[in-house]
GUMARMAR-339848 format. One record per atom (N, C-alpha, C, CB): atom name; x, y, z; residue number from 1; residue in three letters. Coordinates in steps of 0.05 Angstrom, whole numbers. Last residue first. Glycine has a CB too. Layout:
// GUMARMAR-339848
['CA'; [X; Y; Z]; NUM; 'ala'] ...
END
This chain:
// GUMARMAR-339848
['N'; [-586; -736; -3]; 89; 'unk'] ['CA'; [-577; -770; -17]; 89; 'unk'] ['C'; [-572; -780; 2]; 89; 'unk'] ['CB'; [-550; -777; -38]; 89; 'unk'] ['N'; [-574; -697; 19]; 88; 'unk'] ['CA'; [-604; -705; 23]; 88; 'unk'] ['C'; [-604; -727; 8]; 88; 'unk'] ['CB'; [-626; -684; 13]; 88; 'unk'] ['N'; [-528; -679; -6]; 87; 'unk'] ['CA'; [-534; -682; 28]; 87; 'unk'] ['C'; [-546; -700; 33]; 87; 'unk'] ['CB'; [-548; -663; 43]; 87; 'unk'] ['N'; [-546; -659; -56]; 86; 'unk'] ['CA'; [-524; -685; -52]; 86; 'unk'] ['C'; [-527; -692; -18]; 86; 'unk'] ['CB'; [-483; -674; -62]; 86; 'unk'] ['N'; [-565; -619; -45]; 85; 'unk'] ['CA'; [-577; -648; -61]; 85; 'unk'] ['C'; [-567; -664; -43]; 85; 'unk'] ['CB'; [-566; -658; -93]; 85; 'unk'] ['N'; [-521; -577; -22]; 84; 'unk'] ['CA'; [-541; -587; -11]; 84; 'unk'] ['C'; [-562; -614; -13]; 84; 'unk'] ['CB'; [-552; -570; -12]; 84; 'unk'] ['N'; [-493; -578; -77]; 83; 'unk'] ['CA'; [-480; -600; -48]; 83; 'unk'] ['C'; [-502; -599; -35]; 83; 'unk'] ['CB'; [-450; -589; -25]; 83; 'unk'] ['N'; [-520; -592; -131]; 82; 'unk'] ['CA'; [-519; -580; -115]; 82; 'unk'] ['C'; [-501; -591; -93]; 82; 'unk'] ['CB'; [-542; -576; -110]; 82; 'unk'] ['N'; [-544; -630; -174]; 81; 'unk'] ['CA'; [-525; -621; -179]; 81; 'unk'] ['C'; [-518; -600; -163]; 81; 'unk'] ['CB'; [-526; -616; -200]; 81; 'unk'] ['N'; [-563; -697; -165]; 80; 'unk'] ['CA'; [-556; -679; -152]; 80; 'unk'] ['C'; [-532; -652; -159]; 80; 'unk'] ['CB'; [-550; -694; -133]; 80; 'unk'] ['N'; [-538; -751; -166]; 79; 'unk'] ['CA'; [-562; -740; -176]; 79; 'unk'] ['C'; [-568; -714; -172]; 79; 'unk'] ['CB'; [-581; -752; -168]; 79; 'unk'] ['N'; [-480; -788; -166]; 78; 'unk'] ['CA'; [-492; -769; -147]; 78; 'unk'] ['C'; [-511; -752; -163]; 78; 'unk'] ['CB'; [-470; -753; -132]; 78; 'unk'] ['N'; [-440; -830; -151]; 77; 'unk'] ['CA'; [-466; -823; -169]; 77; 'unk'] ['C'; [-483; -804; -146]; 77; 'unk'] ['CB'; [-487; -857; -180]; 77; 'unk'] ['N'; [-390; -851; -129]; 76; 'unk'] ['CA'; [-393; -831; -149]; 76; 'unk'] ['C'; [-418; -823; -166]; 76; 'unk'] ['CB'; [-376; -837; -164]; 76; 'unk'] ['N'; [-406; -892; -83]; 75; 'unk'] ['CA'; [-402; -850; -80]; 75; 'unk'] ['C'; [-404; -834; -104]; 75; 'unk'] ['CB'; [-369; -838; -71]; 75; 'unk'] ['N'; [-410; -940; -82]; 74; 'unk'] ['CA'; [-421; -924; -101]; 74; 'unk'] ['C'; [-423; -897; -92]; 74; 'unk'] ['CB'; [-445; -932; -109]; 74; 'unk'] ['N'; [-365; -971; -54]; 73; 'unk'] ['CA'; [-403; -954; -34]; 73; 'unk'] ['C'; [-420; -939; -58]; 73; 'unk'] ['CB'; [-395; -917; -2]; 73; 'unk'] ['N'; [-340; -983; -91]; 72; 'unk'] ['CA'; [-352; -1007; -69]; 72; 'unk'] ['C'; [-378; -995; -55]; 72; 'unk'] ['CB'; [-329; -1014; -42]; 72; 'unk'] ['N'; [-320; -941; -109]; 71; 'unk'] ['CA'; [-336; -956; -134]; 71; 'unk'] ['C'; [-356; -977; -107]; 71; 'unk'] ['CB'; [-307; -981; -164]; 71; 'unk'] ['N'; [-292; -922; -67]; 70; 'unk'] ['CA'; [-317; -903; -84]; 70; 'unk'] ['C'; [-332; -919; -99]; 70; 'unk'] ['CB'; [-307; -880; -106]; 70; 'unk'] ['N'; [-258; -958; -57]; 69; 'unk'] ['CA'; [-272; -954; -44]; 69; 'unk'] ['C'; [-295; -934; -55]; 69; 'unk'] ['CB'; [-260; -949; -25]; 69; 'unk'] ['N'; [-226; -955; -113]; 68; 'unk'] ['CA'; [-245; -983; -100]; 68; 'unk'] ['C'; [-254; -967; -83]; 68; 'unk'] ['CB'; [-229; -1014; -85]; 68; 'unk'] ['N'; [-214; -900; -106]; 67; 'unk'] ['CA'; [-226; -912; -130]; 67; 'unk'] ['C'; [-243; -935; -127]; 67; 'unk'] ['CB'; [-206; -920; -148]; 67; 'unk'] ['N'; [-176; -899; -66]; 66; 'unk'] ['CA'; [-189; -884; -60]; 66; 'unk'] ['C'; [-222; -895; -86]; 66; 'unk'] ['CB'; [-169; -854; -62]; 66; 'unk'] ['N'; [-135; -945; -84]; 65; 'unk'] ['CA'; [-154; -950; -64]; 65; 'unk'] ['C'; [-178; -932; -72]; 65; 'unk'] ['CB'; [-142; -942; -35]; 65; 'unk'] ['N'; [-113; -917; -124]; 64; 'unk'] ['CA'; [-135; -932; -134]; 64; 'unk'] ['C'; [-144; -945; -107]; 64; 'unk'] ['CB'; [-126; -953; -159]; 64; 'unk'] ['N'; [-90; -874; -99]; 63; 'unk'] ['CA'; [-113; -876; -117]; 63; 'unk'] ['C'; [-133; -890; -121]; 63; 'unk'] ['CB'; [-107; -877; -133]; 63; 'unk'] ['N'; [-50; -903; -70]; 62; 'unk'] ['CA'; [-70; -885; -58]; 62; 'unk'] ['C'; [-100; -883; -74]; 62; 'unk'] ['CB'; [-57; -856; -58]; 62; 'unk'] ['N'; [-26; -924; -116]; 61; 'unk'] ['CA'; [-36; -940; -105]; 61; 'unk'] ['C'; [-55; -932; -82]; 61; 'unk'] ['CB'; [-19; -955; -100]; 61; 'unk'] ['N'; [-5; -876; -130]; 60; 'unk'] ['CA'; [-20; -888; -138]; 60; 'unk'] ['C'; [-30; -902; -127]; 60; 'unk'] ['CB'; [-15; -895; -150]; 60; 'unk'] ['N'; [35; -856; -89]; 59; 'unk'] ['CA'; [13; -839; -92]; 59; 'unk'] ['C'; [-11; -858; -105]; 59; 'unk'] ['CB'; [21; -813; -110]; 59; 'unk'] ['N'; [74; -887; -96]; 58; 'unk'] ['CA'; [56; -895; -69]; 58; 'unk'] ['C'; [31; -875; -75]; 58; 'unk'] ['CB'; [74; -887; -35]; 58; 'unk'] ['N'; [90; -880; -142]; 57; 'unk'] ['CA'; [73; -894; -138]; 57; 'unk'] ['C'; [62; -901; -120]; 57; 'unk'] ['CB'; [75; -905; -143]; 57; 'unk'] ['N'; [113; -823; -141]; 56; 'unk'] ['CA'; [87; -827; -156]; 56; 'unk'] ['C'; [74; -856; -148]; 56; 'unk'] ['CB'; [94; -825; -190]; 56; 'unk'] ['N'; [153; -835; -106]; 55; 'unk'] ['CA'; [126; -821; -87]; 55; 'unk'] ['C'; [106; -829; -112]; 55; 'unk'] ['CB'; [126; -777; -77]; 55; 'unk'] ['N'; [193; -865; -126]; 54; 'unk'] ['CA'; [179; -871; -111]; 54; 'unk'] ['C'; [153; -867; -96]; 54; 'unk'] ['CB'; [189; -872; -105]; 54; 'unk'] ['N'; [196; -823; -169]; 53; 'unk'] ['CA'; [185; -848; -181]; 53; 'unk'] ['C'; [176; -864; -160]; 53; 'unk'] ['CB'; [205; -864; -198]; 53; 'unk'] ['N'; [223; -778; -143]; 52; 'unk'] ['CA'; [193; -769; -151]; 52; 'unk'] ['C'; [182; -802; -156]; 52; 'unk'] ['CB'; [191; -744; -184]; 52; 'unk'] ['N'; [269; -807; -127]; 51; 'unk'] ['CA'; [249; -805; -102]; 51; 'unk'] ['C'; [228; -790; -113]; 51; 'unk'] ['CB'; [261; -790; -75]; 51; 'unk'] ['N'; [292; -821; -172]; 50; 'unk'] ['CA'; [280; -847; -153]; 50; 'unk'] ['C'; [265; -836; -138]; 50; 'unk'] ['CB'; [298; -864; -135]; 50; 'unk'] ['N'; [304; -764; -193]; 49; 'unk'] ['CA'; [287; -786; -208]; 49; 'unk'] ['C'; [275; -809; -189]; 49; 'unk'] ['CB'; [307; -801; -232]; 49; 'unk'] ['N'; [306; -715; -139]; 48; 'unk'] ['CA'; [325; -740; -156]; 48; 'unk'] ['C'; [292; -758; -172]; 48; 'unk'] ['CB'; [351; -772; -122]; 48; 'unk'] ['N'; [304; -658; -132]; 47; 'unk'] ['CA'; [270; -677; -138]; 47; 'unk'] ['C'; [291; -698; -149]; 47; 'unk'] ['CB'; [236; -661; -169]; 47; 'unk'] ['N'; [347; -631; -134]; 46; 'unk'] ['CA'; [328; -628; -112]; 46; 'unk'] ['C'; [307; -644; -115]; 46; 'unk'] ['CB'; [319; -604; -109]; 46; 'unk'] ['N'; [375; -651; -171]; 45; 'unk'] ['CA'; [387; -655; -149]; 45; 'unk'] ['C'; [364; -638; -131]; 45; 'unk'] ['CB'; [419; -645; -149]; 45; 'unk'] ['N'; [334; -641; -218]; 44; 'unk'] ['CA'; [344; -664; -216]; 44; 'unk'] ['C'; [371; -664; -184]; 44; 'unk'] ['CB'; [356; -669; -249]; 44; 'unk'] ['N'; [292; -593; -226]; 43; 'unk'] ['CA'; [316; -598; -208]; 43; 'unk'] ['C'; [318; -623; -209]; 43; 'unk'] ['CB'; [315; -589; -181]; 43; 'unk'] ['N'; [239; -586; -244]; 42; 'unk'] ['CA'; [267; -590; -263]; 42; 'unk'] ['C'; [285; -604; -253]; 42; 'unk'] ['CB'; [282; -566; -268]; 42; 'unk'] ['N'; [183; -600; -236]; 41; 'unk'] ['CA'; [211; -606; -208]; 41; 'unk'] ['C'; [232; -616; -238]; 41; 'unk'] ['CB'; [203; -644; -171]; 41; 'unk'] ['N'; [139; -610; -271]; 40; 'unk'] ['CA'; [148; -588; -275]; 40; 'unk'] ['C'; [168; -584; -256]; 40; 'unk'] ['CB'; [130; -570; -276]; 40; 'unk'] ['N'; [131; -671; -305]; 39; 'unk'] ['CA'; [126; -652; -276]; 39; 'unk'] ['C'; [145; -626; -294]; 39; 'unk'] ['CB'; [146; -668; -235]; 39; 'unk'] ['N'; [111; -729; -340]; 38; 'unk'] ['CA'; [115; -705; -330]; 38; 'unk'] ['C'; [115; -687; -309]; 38; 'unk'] ['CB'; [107; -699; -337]; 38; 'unk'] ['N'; [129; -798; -337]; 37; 'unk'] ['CA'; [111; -775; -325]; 37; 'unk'] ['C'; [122; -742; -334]; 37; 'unk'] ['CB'; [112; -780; -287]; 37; 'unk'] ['N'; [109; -853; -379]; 36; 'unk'] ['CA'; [131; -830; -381]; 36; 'unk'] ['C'; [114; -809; -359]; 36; 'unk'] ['CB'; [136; -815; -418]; 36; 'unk'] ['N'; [126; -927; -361]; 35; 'unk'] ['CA'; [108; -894; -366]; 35; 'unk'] ['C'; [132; -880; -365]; 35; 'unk'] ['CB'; [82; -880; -340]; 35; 'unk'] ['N'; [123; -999; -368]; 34; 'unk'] ['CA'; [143; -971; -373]; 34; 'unk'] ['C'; [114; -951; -373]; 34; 'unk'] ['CB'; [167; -970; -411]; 34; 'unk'] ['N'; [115; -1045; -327]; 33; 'unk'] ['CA'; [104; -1033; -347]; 33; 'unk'] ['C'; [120; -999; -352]; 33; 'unk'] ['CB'; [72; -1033; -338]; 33; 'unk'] ['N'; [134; -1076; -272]; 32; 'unk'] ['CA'; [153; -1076; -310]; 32; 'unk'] ['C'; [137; -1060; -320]; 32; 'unk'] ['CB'; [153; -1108; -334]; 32; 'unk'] ['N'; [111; -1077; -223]; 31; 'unk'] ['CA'; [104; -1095; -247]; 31; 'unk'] ['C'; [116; -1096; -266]; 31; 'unk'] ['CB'; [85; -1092; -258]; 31; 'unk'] ['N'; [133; -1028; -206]; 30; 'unk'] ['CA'; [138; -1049; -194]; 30; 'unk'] ['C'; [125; -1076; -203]; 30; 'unk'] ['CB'; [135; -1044; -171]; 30; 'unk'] ['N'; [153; -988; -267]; 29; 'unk'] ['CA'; [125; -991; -239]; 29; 'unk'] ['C'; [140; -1018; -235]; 29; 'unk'] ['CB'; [79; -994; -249]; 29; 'unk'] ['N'; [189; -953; -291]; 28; 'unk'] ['CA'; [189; -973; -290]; 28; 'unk'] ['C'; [168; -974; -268]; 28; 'unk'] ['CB'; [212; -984; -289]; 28; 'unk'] ['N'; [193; -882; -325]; 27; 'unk'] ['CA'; [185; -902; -299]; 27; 'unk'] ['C'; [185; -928; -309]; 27; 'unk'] ['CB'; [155; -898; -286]; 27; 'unk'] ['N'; [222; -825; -347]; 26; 'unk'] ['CA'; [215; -852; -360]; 26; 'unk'] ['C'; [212; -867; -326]; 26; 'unk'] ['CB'; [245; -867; -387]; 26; 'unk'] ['N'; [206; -761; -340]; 25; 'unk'] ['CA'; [219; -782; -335]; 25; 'unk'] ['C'; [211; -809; -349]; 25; 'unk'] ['CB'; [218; -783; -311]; 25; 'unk'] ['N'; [210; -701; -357]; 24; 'unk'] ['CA'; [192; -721; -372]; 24; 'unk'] ['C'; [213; -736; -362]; 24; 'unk'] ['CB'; [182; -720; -406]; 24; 'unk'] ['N'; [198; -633; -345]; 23; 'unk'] ['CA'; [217; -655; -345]; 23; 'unk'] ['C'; [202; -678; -351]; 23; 'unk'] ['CB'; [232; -657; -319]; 23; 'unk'] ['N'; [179; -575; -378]; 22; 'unk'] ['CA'; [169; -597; -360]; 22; 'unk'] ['C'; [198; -618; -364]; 22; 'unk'] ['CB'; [134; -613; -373]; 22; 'unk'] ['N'; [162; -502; -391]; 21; 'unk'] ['CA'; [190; -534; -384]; 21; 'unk'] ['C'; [180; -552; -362]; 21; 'unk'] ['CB'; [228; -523; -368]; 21; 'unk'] ['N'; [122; -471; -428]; 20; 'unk'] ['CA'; [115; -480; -404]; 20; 'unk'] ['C'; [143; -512; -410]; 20; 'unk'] ['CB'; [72; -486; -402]; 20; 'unk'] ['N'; [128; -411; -461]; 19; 'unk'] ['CA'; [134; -425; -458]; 19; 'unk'] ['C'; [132; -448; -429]; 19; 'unk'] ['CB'; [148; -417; -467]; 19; 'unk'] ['N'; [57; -368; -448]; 18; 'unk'] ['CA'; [87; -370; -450]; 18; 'unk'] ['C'; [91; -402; -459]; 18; 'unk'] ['CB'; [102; -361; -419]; 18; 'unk'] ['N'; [-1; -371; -497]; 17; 'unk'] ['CA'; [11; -373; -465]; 17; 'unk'] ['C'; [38; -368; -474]; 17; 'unk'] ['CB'; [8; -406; -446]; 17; 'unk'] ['N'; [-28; -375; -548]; 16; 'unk'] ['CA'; [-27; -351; -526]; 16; 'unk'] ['C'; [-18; -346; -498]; 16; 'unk'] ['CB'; [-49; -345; -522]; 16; 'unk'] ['N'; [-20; -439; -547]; 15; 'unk'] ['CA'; [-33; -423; -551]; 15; 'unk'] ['C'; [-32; -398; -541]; 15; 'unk'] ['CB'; [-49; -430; -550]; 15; 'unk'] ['N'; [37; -471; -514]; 14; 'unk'] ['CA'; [9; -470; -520]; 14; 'unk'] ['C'; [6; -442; -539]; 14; 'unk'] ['CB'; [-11; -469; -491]; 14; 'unk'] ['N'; [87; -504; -521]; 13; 'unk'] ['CA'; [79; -471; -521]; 13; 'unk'] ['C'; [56; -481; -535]; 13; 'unk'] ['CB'; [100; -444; -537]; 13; 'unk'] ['N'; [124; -535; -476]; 12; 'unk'] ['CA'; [111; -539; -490]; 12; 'unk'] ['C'; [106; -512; -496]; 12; 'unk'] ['CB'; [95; -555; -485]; 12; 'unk'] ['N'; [201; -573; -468]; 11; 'unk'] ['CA'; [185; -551; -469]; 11; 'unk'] ['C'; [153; -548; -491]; 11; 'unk'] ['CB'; [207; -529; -475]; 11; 'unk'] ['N'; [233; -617; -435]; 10; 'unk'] ['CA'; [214; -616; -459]; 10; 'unk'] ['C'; [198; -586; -457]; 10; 'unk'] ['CB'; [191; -645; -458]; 10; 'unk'] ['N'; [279; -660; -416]; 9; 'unk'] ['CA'; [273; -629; -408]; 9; 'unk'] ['C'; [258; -615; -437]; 9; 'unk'] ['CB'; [308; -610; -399]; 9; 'unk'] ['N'; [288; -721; -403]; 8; 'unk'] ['CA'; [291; -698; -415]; 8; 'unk'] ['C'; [282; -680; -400]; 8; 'unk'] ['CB'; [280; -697; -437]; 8; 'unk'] ['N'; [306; -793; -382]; 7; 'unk'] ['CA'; [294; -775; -376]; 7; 'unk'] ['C'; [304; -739; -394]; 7; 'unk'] ['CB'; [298; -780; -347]; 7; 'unk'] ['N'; [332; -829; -401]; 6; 'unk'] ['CA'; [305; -837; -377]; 6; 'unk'] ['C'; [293; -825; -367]; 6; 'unk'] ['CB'; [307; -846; -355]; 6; 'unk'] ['N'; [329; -824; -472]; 5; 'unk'] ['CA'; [350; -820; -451]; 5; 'unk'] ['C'; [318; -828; -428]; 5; 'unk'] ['CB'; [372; -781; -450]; 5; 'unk'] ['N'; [303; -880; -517]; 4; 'unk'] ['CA'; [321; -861; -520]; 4; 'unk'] ['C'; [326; -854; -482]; 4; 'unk'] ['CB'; [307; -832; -543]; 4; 'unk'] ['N'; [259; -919; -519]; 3; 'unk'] ['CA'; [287; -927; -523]; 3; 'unk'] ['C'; [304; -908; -521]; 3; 'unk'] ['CB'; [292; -939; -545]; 3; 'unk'] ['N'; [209; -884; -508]; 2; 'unk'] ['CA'; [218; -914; -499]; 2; 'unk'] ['C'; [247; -926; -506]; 2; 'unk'] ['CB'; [198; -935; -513]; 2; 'unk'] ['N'; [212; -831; -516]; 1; 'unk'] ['CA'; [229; -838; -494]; 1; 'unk'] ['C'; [231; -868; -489]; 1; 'unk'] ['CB'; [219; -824; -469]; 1; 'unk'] 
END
């Protein structure tokens, strides 16, 4: 998709499953860096391309907050393979 359409309709078939249709957009991020996302919102007049490309990235940038702040308090180490453990951390 780096030079071809901004967006398709790609079908995969796993292993012992049905056929699974994903739509595969092409993104520009508000830096320039091209991605391709997948979803499964065929509908191009119910999910328009700008308004999934706008939510993916507010979603991101959710992320990677959520990411700094885990890395900042160190949340993600957790010794403990229980939730009760994990309490008592």
């Amino acid at each position: 998709m780096r030079s071809g359409p901004a967006e398709a309709t790609i079908t995969l078939q796993p292993p012992q499953a049905g056929p699974i249709r994903l739509r595969a957009l092409r993104l520009r991020s508000p830096d320039g860096e091209l991605s391709v996302l997948l979803t499964h919102l065929e509908d191009p007049v119910r999910f328009p391309t700008a308004a999934i490309t706008a939510l993916y990235f507010r979603r991101w940038a959710v992320e990677i907050h959520y990411h700094d702040e885990k890395t900042s308090l160190d949340l993600e180490t957790f010794h403990s393979p229980t939730e009760n453990g994990i309490r008592q951390e």
